[in-house]
C-alpha positions in Angstrom: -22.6 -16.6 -8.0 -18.8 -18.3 -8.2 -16.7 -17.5 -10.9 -12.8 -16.5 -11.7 -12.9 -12.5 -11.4 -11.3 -9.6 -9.6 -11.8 -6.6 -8.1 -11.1 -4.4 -10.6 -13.2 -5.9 -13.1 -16.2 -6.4 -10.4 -15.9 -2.6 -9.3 -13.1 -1.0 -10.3 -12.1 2.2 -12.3 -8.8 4.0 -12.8 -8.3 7.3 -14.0 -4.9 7.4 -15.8 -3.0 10.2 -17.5 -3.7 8.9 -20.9 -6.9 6.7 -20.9 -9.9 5.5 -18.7 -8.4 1.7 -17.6 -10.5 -0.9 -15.7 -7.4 -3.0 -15.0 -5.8 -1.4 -11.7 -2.4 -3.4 -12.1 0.6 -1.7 -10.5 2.9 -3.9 -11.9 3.6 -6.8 -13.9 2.4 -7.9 -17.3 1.2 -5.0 -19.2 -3.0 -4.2 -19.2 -5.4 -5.6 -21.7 -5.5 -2.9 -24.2 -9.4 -3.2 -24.4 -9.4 -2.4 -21.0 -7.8 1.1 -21.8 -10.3 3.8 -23.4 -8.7 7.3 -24.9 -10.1 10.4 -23.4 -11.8 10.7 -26.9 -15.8 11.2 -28.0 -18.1 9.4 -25.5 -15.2 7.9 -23.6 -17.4 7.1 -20.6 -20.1 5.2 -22.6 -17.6 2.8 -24.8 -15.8 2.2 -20.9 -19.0 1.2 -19.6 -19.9 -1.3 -22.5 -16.3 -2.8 -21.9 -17.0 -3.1 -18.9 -20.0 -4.9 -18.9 -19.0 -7.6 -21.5 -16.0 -7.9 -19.3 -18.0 -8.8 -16.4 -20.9 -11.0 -18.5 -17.8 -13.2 -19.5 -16.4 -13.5 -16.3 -19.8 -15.3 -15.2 -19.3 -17.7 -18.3 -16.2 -18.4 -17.0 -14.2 -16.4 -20.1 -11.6 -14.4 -18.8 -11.1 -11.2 -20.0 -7.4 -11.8 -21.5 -4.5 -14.4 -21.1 -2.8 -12.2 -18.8 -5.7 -13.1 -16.5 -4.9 -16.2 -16.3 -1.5 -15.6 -13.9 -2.8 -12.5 -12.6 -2.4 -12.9 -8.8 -5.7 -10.4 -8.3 -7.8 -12.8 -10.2 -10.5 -15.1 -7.5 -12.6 -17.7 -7.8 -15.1 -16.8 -5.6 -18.6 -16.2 -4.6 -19.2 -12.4 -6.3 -22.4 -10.6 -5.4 -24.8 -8.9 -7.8 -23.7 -5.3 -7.2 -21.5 -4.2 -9.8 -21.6 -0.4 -8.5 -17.7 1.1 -9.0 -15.7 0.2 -5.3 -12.3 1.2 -6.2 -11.5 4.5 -8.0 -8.0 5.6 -8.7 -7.6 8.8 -10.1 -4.5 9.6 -11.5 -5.1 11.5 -14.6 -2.5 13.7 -14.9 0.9 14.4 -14.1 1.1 17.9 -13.0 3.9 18.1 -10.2 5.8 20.3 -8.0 8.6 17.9 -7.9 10.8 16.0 -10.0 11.2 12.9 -8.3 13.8 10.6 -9.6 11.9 7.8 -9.6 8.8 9.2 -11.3 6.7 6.7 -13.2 5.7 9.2 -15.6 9.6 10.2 -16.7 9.4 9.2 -19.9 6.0 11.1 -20.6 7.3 14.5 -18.7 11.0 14.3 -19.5 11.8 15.4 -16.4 10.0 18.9 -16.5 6.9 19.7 -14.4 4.7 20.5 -16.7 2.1 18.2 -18.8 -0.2 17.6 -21.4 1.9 16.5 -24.1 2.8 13.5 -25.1 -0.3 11.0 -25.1 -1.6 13.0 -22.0 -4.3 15.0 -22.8 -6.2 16.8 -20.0 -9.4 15.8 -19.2 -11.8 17.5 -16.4 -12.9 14.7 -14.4 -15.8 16.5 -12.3 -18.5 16.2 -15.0 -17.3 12.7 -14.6 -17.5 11.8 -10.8 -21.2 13.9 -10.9 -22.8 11.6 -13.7 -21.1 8.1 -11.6 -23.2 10.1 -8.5 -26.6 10.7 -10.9 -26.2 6.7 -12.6 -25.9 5.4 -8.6 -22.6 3.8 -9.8 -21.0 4.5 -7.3 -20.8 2.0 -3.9 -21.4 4.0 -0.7 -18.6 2.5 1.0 -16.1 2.6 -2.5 -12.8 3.8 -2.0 -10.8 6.6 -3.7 -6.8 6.2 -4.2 -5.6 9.7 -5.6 -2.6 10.8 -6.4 -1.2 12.5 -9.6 1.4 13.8 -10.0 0.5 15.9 -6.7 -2.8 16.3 -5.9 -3.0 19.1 -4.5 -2.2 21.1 -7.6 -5.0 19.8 -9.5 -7.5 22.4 -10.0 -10.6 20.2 -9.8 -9.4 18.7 -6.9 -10.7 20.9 -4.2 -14.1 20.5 -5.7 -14.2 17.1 -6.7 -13.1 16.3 -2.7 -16.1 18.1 -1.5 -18.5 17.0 -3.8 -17.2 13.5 -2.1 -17.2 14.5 1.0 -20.8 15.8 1.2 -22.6 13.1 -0.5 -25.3 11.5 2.1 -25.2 7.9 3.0 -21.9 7.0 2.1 -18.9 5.9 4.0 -16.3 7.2 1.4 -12.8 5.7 2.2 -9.3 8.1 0.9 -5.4 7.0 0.1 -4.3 10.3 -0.6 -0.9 10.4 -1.8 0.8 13.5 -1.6 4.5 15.0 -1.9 3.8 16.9 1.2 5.2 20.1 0.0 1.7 21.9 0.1 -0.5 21.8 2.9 -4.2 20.8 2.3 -6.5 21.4 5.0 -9.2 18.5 2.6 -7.1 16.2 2.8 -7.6 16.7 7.1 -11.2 16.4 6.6 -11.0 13.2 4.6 -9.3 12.1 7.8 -12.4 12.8 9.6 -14.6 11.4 7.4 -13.6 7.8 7.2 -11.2 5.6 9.0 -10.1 4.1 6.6 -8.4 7.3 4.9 -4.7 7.9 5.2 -2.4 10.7 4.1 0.7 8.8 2.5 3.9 11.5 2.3 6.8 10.1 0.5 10.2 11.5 2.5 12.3 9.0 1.1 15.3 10.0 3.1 16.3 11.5 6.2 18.6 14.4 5.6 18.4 17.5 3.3 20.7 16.7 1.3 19.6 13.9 0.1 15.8 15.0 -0.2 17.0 17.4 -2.6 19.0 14.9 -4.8 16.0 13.0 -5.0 13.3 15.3 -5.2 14.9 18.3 -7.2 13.7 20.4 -4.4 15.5 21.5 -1.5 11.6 21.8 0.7 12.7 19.1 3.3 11.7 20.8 6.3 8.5 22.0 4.7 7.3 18.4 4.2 8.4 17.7 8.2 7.0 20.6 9.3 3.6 19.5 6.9 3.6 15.8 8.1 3.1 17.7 12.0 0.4 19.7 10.8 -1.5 16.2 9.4 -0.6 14.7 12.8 -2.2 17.6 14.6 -5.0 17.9 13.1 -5.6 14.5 12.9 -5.0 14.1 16.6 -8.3 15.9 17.2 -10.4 12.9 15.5 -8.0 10.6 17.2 -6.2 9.2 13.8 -3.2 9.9 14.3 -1.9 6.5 12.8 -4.1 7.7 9.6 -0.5 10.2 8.6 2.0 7.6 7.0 5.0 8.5 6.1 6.9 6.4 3.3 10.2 5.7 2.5 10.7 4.5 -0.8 14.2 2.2 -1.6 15.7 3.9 -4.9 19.0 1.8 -6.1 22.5 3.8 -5.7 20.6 6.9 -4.2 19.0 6.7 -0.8 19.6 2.8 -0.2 21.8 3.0 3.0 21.3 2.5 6.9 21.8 5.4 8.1 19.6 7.2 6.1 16.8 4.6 7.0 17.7 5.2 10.3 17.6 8.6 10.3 14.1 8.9 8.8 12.8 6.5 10.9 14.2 9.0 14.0 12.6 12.1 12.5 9.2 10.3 12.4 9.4 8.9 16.1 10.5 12.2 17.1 7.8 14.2 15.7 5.0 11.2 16.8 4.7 9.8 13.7 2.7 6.1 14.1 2.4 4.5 10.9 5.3 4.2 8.5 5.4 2.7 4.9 8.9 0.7 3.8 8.9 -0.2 0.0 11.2 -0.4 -3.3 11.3 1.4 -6.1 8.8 -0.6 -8.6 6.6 2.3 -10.0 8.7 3.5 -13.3 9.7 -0.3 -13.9 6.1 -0.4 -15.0 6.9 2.2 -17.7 10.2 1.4 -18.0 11.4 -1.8 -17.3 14.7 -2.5 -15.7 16.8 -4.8 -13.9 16.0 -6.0 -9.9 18.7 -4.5 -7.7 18.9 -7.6 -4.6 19.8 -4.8 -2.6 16.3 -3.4 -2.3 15.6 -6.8 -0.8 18.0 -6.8 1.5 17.5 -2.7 2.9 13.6 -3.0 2.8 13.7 -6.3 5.4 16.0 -4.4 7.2 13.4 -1.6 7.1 10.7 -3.3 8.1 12.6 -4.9 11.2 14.0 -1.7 12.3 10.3 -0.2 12.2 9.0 -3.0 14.5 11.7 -2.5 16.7 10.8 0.7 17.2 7.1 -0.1 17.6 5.7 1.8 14.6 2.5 0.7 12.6 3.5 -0.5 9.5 1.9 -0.8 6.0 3.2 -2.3 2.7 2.5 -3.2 -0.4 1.2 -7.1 -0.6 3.3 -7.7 -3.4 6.4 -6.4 -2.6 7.5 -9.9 -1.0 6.4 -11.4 -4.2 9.1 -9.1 -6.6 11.5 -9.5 -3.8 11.5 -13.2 -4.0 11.5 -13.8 -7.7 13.6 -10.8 -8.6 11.6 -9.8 -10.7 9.3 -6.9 -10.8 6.9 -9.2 -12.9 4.3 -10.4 -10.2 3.1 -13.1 -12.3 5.4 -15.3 -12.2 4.9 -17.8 -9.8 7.3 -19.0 -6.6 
């Protein structure tokens, strides 16, 4: 059947510090508040309902909200009947063994590394994942972004991973975004699992020095030496170019050349395959501030210097479309 939807509402679920959200928007105008359900009661059955009418509107050809209407994920398309949850971000708390210093959850944390205050209750998301399982809500070939703060100091995640993992029939497909301070032999086996998986570490520079102006930790060569132990063991299912590492453009901190340069070494030295350029967008969503052109400038030069130097490269889609409006607002138009 054709109508204007997108993937979110057709099979999407987030799980966010502060609330269930069926709109997956990184940036741009803010979500449709109905789409956002507290971690309160039976927070999983008034979701579901949402969701639903959401969808039964779509078909009538009623979109959800106005913001729909400019919202670049929204298609009008051919949309088949299974409604079964494809993409799951789970992001619900904020737990970290870093302080970056371009968090998007600063102004919930306040800069400390502990959570749960501040509109962020804590809810145990295992109960959760088993009933999607139980309801056969969940597509066999869905895919999981998760991330956290880092996800490898959640304590459900060890078990939620293998209850994943494990399941027959399904093709289960990971972006596991991690600091890369801790070593996780699960997120390995996701490797294994699925192609489609990566392991995405943030370095964000290419010295010590500035690691630890950034990240408030001084663990540099833990994450290098980390990122090799990904690349070995993913070597042994040949996916090698499954271990990303990411530089992320933060204005007056790490945007020079040479640090670029010098990250870019370190990765080619140590047999990195796949790296990730991109800009500093994720606390503008919290907290809105002014485009910097030089992120522009510095992440073209990023992605040239990584073709010259015959990486794989990933980004964002969107990226181009804040860098040529200025604007971290993906809705408006070109």
């Amino acid at each position: 059947m054709s109508y204007k939807c997108c993937k979110y509402i057709h099979g999407g679920i987030a799980f966010r510090h502060d609330a269930v959200s069926l709109c997956n928007k990184l940036c741009g105008t803010k979500r449709y508040e109905k789409f956002n359900i507290p971690y309160t009661g039976n927070f999983y059955e008034k979701f579901i309902e949402v969701r639903e009418e959401a969808i039964e509107n779509c078909k009538k050809g009623i979109l959800p909200h106005e913001g729909c209407l400019s919202c670049p994920y929204v298609e009008d398309k051919e949309w088949d009947d299974d409604t079964r949850f494809r993409e799951i971000e789970i992001t619900h708390w904020v737990h970290c063994n870093c302080s970056c210093c371009y968090c998007a959850m600063l102004p919930v944390t306040k800069g400390k590394k502990t959570i749960f205050k501040m509109n962020s209750p804590y809810v145990v998301l295992l109960p959760v994942i088993k009933r999607l399982l139980k309801e056969n809500r969940l597509h066999p070939n869905a895919f999981f972004s998760i991330t956290g703060g880092e996800l490898t100091m959640l304590k459900e995640f060890p078990d939620i991973m293998k209850l994943l993992l494990k399941q027959p029939g399904t093709s289960y497909g990971f972006c596991l975004q991690t600091n890369g301070m801790k070593y996780e032999k699960l997120l390995s086996k996701a490797i294994e699992k699925d192609n489609r998986t990566t392991i995405v570490i943030s370095v964000d520079a290419g010295s010590p020095e500035l690691f630890k102006l950034i990240k408030k930790r001084d663990t540099f060569k833990d994450v290098i030496n980390n990122l090799k132990h990904y690349l070995k063991d993913a070597k042994k299912c040949g996916r090698e170019d499954k271990i990303v590492s990411k530089y992320i453009i933060v204005p007056n901190v790490n945007d020079k050349k040479e640090e670029i340069d010098k990250w870019i070494k370190i990765c080619k030295d140590i047999g990195i395959k796949t790296l990730q350029p991109s800009i500093e967008f994720c606390s503008q969503v919290v907290n809105p501030g002014t485009f910097k052109e030089s992120q522009g400038v510095l992440y073209h030069y990023m992605k040239n210097q990584i073709q010259a130097n015959g990486f794989k490269m990933i980004t964002y889609d969107f990226l181009e479309t804040i860098i040529n409006n200025k604007s971290f607002d993906i809705t408006i138009k070109n």
